[in-house]
C-alpha positions as CSV (number, residue, x, y, z in Angstrom):
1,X,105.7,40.4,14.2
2,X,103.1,42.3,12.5
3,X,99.0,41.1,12.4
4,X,96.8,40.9,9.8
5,X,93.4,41.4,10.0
6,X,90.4,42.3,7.8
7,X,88.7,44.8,10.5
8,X,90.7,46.7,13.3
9,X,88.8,47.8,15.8
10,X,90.6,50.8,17.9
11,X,89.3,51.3,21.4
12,X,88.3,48.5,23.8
13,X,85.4,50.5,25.4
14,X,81.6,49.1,26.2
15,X,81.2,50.8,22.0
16,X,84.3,49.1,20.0
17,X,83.4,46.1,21.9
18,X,80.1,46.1,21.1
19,X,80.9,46.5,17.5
20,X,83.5,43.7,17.2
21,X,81.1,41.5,19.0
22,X,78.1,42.0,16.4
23,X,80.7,41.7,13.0
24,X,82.3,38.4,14.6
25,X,78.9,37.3,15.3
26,X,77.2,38.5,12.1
27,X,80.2,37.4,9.7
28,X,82.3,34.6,11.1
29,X,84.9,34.4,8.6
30,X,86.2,37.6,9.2
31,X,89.2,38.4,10.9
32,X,88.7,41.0,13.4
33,X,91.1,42.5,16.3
34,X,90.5,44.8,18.9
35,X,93.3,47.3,19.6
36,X,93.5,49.0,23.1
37,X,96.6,51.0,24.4
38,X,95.6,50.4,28.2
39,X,96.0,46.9,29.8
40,X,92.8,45.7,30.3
41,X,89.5,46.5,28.7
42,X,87.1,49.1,29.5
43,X,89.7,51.4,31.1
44,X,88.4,54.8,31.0
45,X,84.6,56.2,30.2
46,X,83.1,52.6,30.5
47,X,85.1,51.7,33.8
48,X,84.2,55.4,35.2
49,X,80.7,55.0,34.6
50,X,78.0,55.2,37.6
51,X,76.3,52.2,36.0
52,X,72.8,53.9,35.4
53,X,70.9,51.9,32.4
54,X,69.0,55.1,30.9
55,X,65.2,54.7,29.4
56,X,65.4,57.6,26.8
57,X,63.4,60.4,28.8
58,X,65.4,63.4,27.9
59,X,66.4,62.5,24.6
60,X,64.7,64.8,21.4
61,X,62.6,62.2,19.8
62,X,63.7,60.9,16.3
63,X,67.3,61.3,17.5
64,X,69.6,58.6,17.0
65,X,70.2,58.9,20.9
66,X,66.7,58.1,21.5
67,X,66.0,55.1,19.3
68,X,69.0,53.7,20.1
69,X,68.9,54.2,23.8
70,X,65.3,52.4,23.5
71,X,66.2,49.5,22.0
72,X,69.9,49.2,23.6
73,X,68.3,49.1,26.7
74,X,66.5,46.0,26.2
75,X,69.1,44.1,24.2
76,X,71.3,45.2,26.9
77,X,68.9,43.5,30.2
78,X,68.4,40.2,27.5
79,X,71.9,40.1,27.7
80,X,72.5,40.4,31.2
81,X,70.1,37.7,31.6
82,X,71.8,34.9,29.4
83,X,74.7,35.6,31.1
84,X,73.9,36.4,34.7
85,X,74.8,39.6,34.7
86,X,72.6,41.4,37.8
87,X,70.9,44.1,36.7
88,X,67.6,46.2,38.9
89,X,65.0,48.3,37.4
90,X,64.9,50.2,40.5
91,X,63.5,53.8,39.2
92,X,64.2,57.1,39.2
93,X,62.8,60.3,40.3
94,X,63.4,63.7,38.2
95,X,62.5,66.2,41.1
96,X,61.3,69.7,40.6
97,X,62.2,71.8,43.6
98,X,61.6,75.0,42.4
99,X,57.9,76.5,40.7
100,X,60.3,77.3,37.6
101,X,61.1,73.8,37.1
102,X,57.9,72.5,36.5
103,X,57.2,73.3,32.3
104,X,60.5,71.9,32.0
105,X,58.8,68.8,33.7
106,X,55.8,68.8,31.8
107,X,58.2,69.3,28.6
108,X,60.3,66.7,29.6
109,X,57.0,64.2,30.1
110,X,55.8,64.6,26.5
111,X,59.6,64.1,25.0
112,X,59.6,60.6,27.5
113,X,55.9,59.7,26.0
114,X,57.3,60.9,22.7
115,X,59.8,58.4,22.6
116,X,57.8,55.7,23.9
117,X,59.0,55.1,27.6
118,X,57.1,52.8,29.7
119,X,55.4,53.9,32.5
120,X,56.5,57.6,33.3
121,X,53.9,59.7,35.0
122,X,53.9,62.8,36.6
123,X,53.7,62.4,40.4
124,X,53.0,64.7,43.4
125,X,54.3,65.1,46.9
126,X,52.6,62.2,48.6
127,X,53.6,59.8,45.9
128,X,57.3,60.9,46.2
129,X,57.2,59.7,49.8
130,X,55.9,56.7,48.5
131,X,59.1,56.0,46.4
132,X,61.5,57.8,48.3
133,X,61.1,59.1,52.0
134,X,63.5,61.3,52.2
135,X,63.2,63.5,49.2
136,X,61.7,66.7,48.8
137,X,59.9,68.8,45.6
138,X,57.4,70.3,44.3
139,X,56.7,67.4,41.8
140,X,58.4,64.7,40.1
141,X,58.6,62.8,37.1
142,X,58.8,58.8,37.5
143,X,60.7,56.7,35.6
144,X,60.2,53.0,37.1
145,X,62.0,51.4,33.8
146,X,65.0,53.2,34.9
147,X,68.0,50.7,36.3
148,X,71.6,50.3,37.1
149,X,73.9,47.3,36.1
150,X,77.5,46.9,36.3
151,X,79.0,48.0,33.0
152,X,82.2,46.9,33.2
153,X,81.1,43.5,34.0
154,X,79.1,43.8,30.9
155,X,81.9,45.2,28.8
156,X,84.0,41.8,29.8
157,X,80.9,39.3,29.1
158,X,81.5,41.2,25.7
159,X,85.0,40.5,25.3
160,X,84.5,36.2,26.0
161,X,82.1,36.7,23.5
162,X,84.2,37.9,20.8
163,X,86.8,35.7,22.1
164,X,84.9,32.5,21.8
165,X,83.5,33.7,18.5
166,X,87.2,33.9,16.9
167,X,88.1,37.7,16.9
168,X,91.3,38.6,19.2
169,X,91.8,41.5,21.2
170,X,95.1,43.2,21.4
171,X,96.2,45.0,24.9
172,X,99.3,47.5,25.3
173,X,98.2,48.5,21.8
174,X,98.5,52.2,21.7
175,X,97.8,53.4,18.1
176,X,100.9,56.0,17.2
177,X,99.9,57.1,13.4
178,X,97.3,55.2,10.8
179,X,98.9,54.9,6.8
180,X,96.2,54.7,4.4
181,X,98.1,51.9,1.3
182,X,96.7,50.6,-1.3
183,X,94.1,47.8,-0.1
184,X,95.2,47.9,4.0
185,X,95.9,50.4,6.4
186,X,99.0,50.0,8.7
187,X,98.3,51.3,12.2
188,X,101.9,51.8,13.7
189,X,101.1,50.5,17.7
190,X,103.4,50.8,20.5
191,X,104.2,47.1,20.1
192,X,104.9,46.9,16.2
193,X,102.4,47.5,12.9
194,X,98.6,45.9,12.7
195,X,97.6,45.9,9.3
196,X,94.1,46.1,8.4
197,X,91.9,46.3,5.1
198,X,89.1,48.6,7.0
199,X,89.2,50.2,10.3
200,X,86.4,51.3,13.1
201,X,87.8,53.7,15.6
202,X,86.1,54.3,19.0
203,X,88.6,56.3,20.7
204,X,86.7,57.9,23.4
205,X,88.5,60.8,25.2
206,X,90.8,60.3,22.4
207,X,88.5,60.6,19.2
208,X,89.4,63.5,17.4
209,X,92.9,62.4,17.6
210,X,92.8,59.4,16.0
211,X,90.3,61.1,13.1
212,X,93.2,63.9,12.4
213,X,95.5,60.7,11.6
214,X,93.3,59.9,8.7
215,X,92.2,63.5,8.2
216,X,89.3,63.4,8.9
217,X,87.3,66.7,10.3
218,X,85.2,67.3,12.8
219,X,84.4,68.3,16.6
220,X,86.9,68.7,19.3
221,X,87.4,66.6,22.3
222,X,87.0,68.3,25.4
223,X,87.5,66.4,28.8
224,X,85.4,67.5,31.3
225,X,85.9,65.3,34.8
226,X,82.8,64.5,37.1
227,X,83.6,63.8,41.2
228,X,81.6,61.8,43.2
229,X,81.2,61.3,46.7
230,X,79.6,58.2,48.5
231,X,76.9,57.8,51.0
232,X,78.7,56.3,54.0
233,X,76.4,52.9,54.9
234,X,75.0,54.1,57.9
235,X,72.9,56.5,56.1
236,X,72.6,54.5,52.5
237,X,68.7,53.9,53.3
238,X,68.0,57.9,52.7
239,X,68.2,56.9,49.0
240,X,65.9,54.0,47.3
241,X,66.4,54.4,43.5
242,X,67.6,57.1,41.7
243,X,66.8,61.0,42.4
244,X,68.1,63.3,39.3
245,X,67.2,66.9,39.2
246,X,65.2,68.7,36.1
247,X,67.8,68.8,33.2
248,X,68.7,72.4,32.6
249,X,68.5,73.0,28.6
250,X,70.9,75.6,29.0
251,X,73.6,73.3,29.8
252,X,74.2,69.6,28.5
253,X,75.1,67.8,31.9
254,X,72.5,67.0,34.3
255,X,73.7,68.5,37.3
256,X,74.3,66.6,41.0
257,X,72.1,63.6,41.4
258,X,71.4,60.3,43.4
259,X,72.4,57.0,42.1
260,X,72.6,53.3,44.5
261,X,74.1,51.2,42.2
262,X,73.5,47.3,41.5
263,X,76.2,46.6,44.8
264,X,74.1,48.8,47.1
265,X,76.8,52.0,47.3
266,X,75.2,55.5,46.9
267,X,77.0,57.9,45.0
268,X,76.6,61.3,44.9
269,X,77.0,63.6,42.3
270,X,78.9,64.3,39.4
271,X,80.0,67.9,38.9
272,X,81.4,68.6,35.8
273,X,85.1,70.5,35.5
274,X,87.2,71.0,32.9
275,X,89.8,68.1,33.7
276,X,93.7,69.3,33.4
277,X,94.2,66.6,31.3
278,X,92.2,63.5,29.1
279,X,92.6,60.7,31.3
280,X,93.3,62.9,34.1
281,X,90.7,61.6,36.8
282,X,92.6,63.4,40.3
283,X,92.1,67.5,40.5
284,X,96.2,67.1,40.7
285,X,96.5,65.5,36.7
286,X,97.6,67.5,34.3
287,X,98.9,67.5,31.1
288,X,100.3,70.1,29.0
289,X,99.7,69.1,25.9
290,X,95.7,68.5,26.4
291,X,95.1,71.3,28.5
292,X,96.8,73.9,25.7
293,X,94.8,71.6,23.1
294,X,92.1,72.8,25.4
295,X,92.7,76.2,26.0
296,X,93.7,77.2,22.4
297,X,90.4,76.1,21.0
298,X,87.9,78.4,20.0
299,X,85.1,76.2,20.4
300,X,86.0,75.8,23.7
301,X,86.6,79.7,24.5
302,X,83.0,80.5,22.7
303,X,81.5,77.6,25.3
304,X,83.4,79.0,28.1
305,X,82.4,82.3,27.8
306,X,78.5,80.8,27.1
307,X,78.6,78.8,30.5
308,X,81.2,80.9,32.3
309,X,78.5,81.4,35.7
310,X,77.9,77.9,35.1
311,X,81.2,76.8,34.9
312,X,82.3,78.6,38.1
313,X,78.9,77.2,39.6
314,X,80.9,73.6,39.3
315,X,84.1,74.7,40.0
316,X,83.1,76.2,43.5
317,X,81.6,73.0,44.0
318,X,84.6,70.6,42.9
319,X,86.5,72.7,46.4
320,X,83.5,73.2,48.6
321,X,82.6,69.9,50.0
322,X,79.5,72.3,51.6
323,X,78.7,73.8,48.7
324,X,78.2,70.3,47.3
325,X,76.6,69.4,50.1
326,X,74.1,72.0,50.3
327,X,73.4,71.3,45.9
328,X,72.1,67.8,47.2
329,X,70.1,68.9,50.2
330,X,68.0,70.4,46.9
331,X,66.3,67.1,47.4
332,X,67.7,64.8,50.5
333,X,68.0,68.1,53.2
334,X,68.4,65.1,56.0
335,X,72.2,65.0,54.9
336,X,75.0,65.9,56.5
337,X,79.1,66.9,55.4
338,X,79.9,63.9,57.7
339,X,77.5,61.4,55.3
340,X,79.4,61.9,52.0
341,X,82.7,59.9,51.7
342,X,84.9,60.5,49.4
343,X,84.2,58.8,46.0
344,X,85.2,57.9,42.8
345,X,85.6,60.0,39.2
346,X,85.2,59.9,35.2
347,X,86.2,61.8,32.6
348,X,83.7,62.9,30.0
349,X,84.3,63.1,26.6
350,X,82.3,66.0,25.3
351,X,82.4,67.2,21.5
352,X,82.3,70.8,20.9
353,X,82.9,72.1,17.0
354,X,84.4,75.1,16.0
355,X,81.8,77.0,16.5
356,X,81.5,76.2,20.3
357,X,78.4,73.9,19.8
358,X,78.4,70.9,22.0
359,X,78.1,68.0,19.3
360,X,74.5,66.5,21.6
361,X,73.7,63.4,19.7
362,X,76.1,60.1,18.4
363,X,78.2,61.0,15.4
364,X,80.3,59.0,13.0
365,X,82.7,60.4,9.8
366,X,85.3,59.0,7.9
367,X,86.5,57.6,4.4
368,X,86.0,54.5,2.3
369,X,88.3,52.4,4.6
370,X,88.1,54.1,8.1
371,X,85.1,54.6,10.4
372,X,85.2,57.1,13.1
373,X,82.8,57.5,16.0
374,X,83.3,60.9,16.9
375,X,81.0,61.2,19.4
376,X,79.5,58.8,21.4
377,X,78.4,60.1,25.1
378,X,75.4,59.0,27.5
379,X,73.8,57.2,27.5
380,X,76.2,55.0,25.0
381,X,76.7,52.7,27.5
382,X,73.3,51.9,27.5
383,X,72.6,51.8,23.8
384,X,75.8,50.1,23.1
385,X,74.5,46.8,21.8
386,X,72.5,48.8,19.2
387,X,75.2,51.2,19.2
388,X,77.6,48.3,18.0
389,X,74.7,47.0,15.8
390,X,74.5,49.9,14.0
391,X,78.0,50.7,13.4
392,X,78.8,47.3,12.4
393,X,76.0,48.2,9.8
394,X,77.5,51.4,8.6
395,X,81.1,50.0,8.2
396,X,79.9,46.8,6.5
397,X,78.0,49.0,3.4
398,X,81.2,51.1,3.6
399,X,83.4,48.5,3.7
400,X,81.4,46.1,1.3
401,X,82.1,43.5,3.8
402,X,80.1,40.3,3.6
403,X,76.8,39.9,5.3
404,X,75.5,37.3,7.8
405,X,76.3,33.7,7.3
C-alpha cells in the first residue's frame, strides 16, 4: 500500500524529530510522516550521544551554531521540565595544563562572553579544587550552565508528541531512491513507495547520500568513530561535573574529556578514528563500500594528510589502553588502567568538501520541493528544538506551506 503525505520527513534522529514536531505543532492540518530505516527511533548519532547539554562556549559568535545552541539549550531544559525529563546543570571545567594553553583560554573566554553565556569565568588553581578535587592545571575556564540529560529519552518525549499531535512515524523505512514528479516526490522504501509533495531529509551519517538522489551538491560524509571507556564505580567520585580540555583550533574535535552523565556513569573519552564503515560502531565493522567512498575522496586525502600526526595521535590511542590512560591523567593523574572499563561508542558524522575543509557550522541545500540538512554535528543535539524550529521555517517559505493555525 503506498502513503500519502504532504511532508516526509527522512531520518528519525533528535533533528527530523524536532522538525516534524514543530510543523505538526505549528500547522495541524498537515499530513506529516517520519521515515526511518532502523527499528526504533534515535538509532545512531542521537542514541550514541554522551548526553552533554552544551552552552555555546566554543562556538564563533554570529554562527548559526551559536545562536541556535543558546536558545536550544533553553527550550530544550523547558522541555524536559513539562515532561519530567531529569536533566543537571552540573558544570564543566575547560582545563589548561600546559602555559601554551592559556591565550587559547583567554580566547576561548571572550567567544563564551561573545555569545552571551551565563556565568563563565576564568578560574585558578584553588578554585579548581573547589569544583573538582581531583583535577589538575594551570587554569580553567568555568562553565556552571553546562549540563547533561538523557537524549534519547528526549528524542522519544519527541516522538509521543508528534504522535499525539497527528503526524505518524514510519519504522523499517529505508529510503532506496527519491523521484522528483510533477507535484509529489515518490521515495521508493524498503517496505513499498511514500509519496510526498515536499520532503526534509536529516540523514545523519547518511546525508550526502540521500542529497546525490535529488542531486543535490555538496560536502562529503566522513564517519569518524569515538570510544569511550567508563569509570568503574569505586572510583566515580574522582569526577564531579564535566572536565574537557582547551579545544585545539587546529583540529575540530575536542580531544579526551570527562563526562558523569544524568545516571551517575563516568565516561571517558572519545577519541576520534576513522570508522571502517558508517554505522560501524566495533574497531571490527567494516564496509567496503563506505570505506572506498572514504578513501577515494579527495577531501578526505587533503584532510588526512593536514592531520596525519594528529590522526595517528588517535589511532595509537584507540589500541593503547595506556596511552589513553596516560591522555586523561592530563587532568585526573589519580587514575589508574584498572579504573577505566570498557565503554560505549558513536559514530560522527563529519562534513568535509572537496577541498578537504571540514564543513564547521549547520548547513542545509536543496531544491523547491526537497530540503537537505547536510550537516548538522554538536552540539545539534542540544540546539535541536531550535534546530527543528528553524528548519521547519526554511522548508515552509520553500515549500509555501501554510502557517500557524
Amino acid at each position: 500500500m503506498t502513503e500519502r503525505v504532504d511532508v516526509a520527513v527522512v531520518g528519525a534522529g533528535i533533528v527530523g524529530l524536532a522538525t516534524a514536531r514543530h510543523l505538526v505543532k505549528t500547522s495541524p492540518g498537515l499530513r506529516i510522516a517520519i521515515l526511518d530505516k532502523e527499528p526504533r527511533i534515535a538509532d545512531h548519532q542521537t542514541g550514541h550521544n554522551s548526553g552533554v547539554l552544551h552552552t555555546g562556549i566554543y562556538y564563533a559568535p554570529g554562527s548559526r551554531k551559536a545562536l541556535l545552541c543558546r536558545a536550544g539549550k533553553a527550550q530544550l531544559e523547558e522541555f524536559a521540565r513539562e515532561h519530567g525529563i531529569p536533566f543537571e546543570r552540573s558544570g564543566k571545567l575547560v582545563v589548561a595544563t600546559d602555559e601554551s594553553e592559556l591565550p587559547r583560554l583567554d580566547d576561548l573566554l571572550e567567544r563564551a562572553r561573545g555569545n552571551g553565556v551565563a556565568g563563565v569565568e576564568l578560574v585558578g588553581r584553588e578554585r579548581m579544587k573547589e569544583i573538582e578535587p581531583h583535577a589538575v592545571g594551570l587554569k580553567a575556564l568555568w562553565s556552571p550552565e553546562t549540563g547533561v540529560i538523557d537524549f534519547r529519552r528526549v528524542a522519544e518525549a519527541f516522538a509521543d508528541d508528534i504522535r499525539a499531535a497527528g503526524g505518524t512515524i514510519l519504522l523499517e523505512r529505508g529510503v532506496k531512491k527519491i523521484r522528483s514528479l510533477p507535484g509529489e516526490q515518490v521515495l521508493e522504501t524498503s517496505a513499498g513507495p511514500v509519496v510526498a509533495r515536499d520532503v526534509i531529509v536529516c540523514a545523519g551519517l547518511q546525508a550526502d547520500r540521500l542529497a546525490r538522489m535529488t542531486r543535490t551538491p555538496g560536502p562529503r560524509i566522513v564517519p569518524f568513530r569515538g570510544d569511550y571507556y567508563v569509570l568503574r564505580q569505586e572510583t566515580a567520585s574522582l569526577v564531579r561535573s564535566l572536565i574537557y580540555p582547551v579545544p585545539d583550533p587546529r583540529f575540530p574535535f575536542l580531544g579526551v574529556h570527562f563526562t558523569r552523565r544524568i545516571d551517575g556513569e563516568v565516561w571517558l573519552g572519545p577519541n576520534a578514528v576513522l570508522a571502517f564503515a558508517r554505522e560501524g560502531y566495533r574497531r571490527r565493522d567494516i564496509s567496503p563500500r563506505d570505506l572506498f567512498g572514504t578513501l577515494t575522496y579527495r577531501g578526505f586525502l587533503r584532510v588526512a594528510g593536514r592531520y596525519m600526526a594528529t590522526g595517528l595521535g588517535e589511532m595509537w590511542r584507540d589500541f593503547s589502553k595506556r596511552a589513553f590512560l596516560h591522555a586523561l591523567q592530563r587532568y585526573v593523574p589519580e587514575l589508574t588502567l584498572g579504573d577505566l572499563l570498557p565503554g560505549p561508542s558513536g559514530v560522527r558524522a563529519q562534513a568535509i568538501d572537496v577541498k578537504g575543509r571540514m564543513v564547521d557550522d549547520f548547513a542545509i541545500g536543496g531544491s523547491a520541493h526537497v530540503l537537505h540538512v547536510q550537516n548538522a554535528p554538536s552540539p545539534a543535539a542540544t540546539a535541536s528544538l531550535a534546530i527543528g524550529s528553524w528548519l521547519a521555517d526554511a522548508a515552509r517559505e520553500r515549500f509555501e506551506l501554510p502557517g500557524p493555525a
